[in-house]
C-alpha positions as CSV (number, residue, x, y, z in Angstrom):
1,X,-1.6,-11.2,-8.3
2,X,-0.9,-7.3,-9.0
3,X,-1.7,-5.9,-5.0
4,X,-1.0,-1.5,-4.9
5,X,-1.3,-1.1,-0.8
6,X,-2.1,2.2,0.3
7,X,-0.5,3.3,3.8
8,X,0.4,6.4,5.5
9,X,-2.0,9.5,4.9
10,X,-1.6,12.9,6.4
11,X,-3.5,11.6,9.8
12,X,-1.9,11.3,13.4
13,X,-1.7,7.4,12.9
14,X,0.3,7.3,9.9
15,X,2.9,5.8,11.6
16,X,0.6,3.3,12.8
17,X,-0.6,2.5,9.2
18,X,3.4,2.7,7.8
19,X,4.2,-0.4,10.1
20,X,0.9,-2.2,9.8
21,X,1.1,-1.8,5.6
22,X,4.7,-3.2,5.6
23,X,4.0,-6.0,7.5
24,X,1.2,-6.8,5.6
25,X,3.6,-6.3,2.0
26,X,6.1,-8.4,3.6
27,X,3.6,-11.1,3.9
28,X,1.9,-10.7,1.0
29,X,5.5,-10.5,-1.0
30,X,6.4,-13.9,0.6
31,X,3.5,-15.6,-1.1
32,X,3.8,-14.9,-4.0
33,X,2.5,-11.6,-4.9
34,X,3.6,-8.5,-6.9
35,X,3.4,-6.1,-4.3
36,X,3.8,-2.1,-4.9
37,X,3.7,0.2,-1.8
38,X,2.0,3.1,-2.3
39,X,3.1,5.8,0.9
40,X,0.4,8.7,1.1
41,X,1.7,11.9,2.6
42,X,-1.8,14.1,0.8
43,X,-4.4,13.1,-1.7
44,X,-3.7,10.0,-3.5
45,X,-3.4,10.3,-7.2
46,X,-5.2,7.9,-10.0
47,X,-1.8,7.3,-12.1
48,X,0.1,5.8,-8.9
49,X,-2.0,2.7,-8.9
50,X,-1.6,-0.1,-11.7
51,X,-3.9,-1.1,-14.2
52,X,-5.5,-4.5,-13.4
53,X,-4.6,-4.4,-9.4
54,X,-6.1,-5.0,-6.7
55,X,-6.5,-1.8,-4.1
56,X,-5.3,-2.8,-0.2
57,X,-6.1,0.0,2.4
């Protein structure tokens, strides 16, 4: 399965969402899935995310 998880984001817990997202890749990868990270640092952008995936936030 095709999973683009969004972490990060301008906010104060950024951090918090950094660690929490790649634990949650890690696991995710381990199973079996296609996995892309996608790190926010502004406004997320349509083109990043893959046709035909699944959105994780």
């Amino acid at each position: 399965m095709l999973i683009d998880l969004i972490m990060g984001g301008p906010g104060r817990e950024a951090a918090v969402s950094r660690r929490s997202g790649t634990a949650i890749a890690a696991g995710l990868t381990r199973t079996g899935h296609d996995v892309k990270i996608v790190d926010l640092r502004g406004e997320l952008e349509p083109q990043w995310l893959r046709d035909g995936a699944i959105v994780f936030n």
